[in-house]
C-alpha positions, 0 to 999 in steps of 0.5 A: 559890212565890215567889222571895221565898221563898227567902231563908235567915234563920237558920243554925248551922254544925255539926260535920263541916262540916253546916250548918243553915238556916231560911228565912223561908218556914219550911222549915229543915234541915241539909245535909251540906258536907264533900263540899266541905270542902278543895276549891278556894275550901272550902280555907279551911274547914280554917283553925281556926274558918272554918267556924263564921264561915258568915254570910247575905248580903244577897244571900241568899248563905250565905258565908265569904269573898269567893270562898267562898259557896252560894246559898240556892237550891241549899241550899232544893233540897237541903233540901227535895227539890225540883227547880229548876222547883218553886220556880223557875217561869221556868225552865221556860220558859227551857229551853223556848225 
């Protein structure tokens, strides 16, 4: 798999701070964020409708401000099961060196 893979194409912010993905290589699902909700730059997701405002950026980030953000890489991991070497292939090589 290709790293251009990776990129989120769509979400929906859903409640108990689950949020749903799909990326444009097909794979979708939802992740559970409320593990992080309250906590350091999640803080924000407690002020009414921050949650709700999650939004793709170019960078292939999912955000909600400036300092609160996930990467799309971390999500695709989640969703799919995968480790990081599976979709991530130079990785290998980095820890190898």
């Amino acid at each position: 798999m290709s790293d251009d893979q990776l990129h989120p194409v769509a979400i929906e912010a859903r409640s108990d701070y689950r949020l749903w993905v799909r990326f444009d290589d097909g794979v979708e699902g939802e992740i559970d964020l409320s593990r992080r909700a309250g906590r350091g730059v999640f803080a924000i997701w407690n002020e009414s409708g921050v949650f709700e405002s999650a939004s793709i950026t170019p960078h292939r980030t999912i955000r909600w401000s400036d300092d609160a953000e996930i990467c799309a890489d971390a999500v695709y991991l989640e969703i799919t099961g995968r480790e990081p070497e599976e979709i991530l292939p130079g990785l290998r090589a980095l820890a190898d060196a």
